[in-house]
Every structure is written in structure tokens, then in C-alpha cells.
C-alpha positions, 0 to 999 in steps of 0.5 A, a space after each residue: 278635857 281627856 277623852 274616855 280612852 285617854 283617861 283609861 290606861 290601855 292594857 298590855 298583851 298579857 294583861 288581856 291574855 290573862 283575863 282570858 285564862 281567867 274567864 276560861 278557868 271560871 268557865 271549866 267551874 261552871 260546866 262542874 256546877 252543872 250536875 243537878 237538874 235545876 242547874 242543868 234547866 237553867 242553864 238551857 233556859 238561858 241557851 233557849 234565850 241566846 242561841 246566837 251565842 257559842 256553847 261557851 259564851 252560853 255557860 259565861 252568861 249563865 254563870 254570872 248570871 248565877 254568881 249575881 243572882 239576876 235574870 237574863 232577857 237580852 244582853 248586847 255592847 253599850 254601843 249597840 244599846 245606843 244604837 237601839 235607843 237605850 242608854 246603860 244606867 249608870 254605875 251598871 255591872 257589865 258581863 264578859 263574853 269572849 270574842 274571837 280576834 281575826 285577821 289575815 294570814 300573811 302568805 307565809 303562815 298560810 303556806 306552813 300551816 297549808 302544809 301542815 295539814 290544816 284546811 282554809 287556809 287560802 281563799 278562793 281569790 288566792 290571797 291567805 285566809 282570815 282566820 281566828 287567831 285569838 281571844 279577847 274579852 268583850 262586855 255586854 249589858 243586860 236588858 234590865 241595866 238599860 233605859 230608853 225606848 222599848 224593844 220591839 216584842 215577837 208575836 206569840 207563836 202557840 203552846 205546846 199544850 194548845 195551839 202551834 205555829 202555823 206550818 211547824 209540823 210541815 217545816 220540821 218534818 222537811 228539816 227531818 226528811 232533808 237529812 235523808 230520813 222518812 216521817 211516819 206516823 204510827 202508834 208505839 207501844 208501851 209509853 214511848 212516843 217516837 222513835 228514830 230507825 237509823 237502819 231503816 231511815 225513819 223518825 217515827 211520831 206516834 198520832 194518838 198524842 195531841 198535835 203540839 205535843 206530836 212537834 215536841 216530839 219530832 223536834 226531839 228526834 230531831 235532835 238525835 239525828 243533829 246531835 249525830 246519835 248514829 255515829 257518837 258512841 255515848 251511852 243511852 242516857 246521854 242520848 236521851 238527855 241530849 235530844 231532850 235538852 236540845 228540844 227544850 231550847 228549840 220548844 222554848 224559843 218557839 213559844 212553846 209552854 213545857 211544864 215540868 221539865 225535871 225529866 230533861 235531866 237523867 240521874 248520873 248520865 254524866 257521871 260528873 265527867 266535865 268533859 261528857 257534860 261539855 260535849 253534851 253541851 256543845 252538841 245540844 247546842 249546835 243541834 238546837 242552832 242548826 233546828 232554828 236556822 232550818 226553822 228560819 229558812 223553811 
């Protein structure tokens, strides 16, 4: 009896090659889809749920997810659903993600590509780096295209309307004050309701609000600061969208309940500009990692 592999033919360099480029002109079609709010919020509940992934493999699984009309939860290889006790149901639609191809350089490419200015090329034992030298396409499967034992469940953590993490406020305000900034509390005029003073090196929450709400708020100033809203010359309104998309994801992955969050997306911030709207995308979503993985050590 043939093996899977036997029975499967295996695919040639530009086979594979072309179903990247195909995955990638599929990926530049849904960054130009994302000029609507309820595309935009959609998106980041998606990013909100699989932050371990990169900006691209978020918009990947967006899309398609899109395109089949289905919710997403989890998603993970056939093998490590096995590994979790699950078995994917068959005749089960896989998604595609692109997965990086590594291996060490010899010393020679090492050595040109040191010499052409790149950096890590050589590790610290002095043998050539591994290095991403390629793409290939990788299929996971959903939550919901599993069966077998049940996931173990997070305990709930609060809600920005009510109760919040125990020690969240204390933990983000030491993510802010590592990045060189002071937190202070004092009222702000008109409706605003923080700020962050790159000249005097302060992230301001105004103490009137609620103290769910005062999190929300900090993360969002955090999120400037992330998103190096100091140093990029972009417009206002992309600022604004940035941080506010950035602590969406940050606050939903909290346990954070946000309500209506049609304001996350500014009217025209991105002009329909692809590449602003996949920079923006990049930024919010290494700012939102970078607050989570601060979260986690702290």
C-alpha cells in the first residue's frame, strides 16, 4: 500500500515558487480591500486573535477567511492538531500561510554578502548564519475543521467597562516608563483624553475617566510611542488610526469588551494608498506584539 507521500506527486522549485507569487498578488488585493471601517475592524479582530503571526500571514488569513465567508478562532498544521488531541474532519478546506525556508549560509555567501554591507551574517562561534533564504506555503486548519478533546480555555481577565487585570495599569505603565517616558495624571481639556509630549517625555491619562477605561487609554499612548510616532513623518490621522487600531488588538486579546469601535477607522487616512495602508498595518501590528510581549514579562 503506497504511502501519502507516494501517492502525492511532489512539486518542482517553480511549482512552489509560483504558488507564492500567487498567495502574494492575492495578499496586495486584500490590503486594497481594506478601505472601509468594517473591513478595517475586521481585520484587527483577526490580528487581535493571532498575534503570533506576521503582518502578512494576518491579512492571508484574513482574506480567506473573507473570501469563504467563515469565522476564525484557532488555526494550527494537521500535525499539531494530532498533537492537541484533534483530528481535522475529513474532506476539511485548509488556509495557506507562508512560512519562511532556513538554512546556513555556506562561508562563501557569508563572506560576499558581509562584504556587501549586510549584517548577521556570522555567528558569534564564527560559523556562517542561518538566514531566511526563501518562502514556501504552509496549510493550517481551523478550530471549527477539528474534532477531539477540548482546548483548554483562558480565565477571563475583565472588561473595559468594568473590571481590569489585576496589576494592568502597573504593568503598562512600566512598559511606558522603560521607553524613557514619564506617566502622569492630570485632567485634559476639552474631550481628550491623553496625550503623549515627545519633547518633555510624558504620556499623560486623564484621572476623571473610569480606571478600565484610563488602561485603554494608556495602551493607546503606547502604541504612539511603539509605532515610533516621534520619528515617522506621517499625517495625523494615521497616527491616530495607528494607535488606536494597535490598542483594539492589545484591549481585545485582554479581555477587554470595546463596544463600537467604527471611530478606530479615520475617513480617508490612507487616501486608498496600498503601501500607507501596509505600513500602517506592519506598525500596528509590531506595536501591538511588542505591548503583548512586554505584558507577558512584566
Amino acid at each position: 500500500m503506497k504511502t501519502k507521500a507516494e501517492r502525492r506527486p511532489q512539486k518542482t522549485a517553480e511549482e512552489r515558487a509560483a504558488e507564492v507569487e500567487a498567495l502574494t498578488t492575492q495578499l496586495n488585493t486584500a490590503v486594497a480591500e481594506l478601505t472601509t471601517s468594517d473591513a478595517w475592524v475586521s481585520m484587527l479582530r483577526v490580528s487581535a486573535r493571532f498575534t503570533k503571526y506576521s503582518p502578512s500571514n494576518v491579512l492571508l488569513l484574513w482574506m480567506q477567511a473573507q473570501q469563504r465567508g467563515v469565522a476564525l478562532t484557532k488555526v494550527a498544521g494537521y500535525r499539531t492538531w494530532q498533537t492537541l488531541g484533534r483530528q481535522v474532519v475529513k474532506g476539511s478546506n485548509s488556509l495557506a500561510v507562508m512560512a519562511p525556508i532556513r538554512r546556513r549560509l555556506t562561508a562563501e555567501e557569508a563572506e560576499s554578502m558581509a562584504a556587501r554591507g549586510f549584517r548577521g551574517c556570522w555567528e558569534d562561534d564564527g560559523r556562517p548564519a542561518v538566514m531566511v533564504r526563501g518562502f514556501k506555503l504552509e496549510r493550517v486548519f481551523r478550530l471549527e475543521d477539528t474534532e477531539g478533546e477540548p482546548l483548554p480555555q483562558l480565565p477571563d481577565v475583565g472588561y473595559v467597562t468594568g473590571d481590569t487585570p489585576d496589576g494592568a495599569w502597573d504593568a503598562l505603565a512600566r512598559l511606558v516608563e522603560a521607553e524613557g517616558f514619564t506617566v502622569t495624571h492630570e485632567p485634559e481639556p476639552d474631550e481628550t483624553r491623553g496625550h503623549t509630549d515627545y519633547a518633555r517625555r510624558i504620556v499623560n491619562v486623564d484621572p476623571t475617566y473610569p480606571l478600565a477605561e484610563q488602561v485603554h487609554i494608556l495602551v493607546h499612548e503606547a502604541a504612539h510611542v511603539r509605532c515610533d510616532h516621534e520619528g515617522r513623518d506621517i499625517p495625523r490621522s494615521q497616527r491616530e488610526t495607528e494607535a488606536e487600531s494597535a490598542a483594539f488588538v492589545v484591549c481585545s486579546v485582554l479581555g477587554f469588551a470595546l463596544g463600537d469601535v467604527s471611530s478606530i477607522y479615520i475617513g480617508g487616512w490612507s487616501a486608498g494608498d496600498t503601501e500607507v495602508i501596509q505600513a500602517a498595518h506592519t506598525a500596528i501590528h509590531k506595536a501591538a506584539q511588542s505591548i503583548l510581549a512586554g505584558l507577558e514579562q512584566e
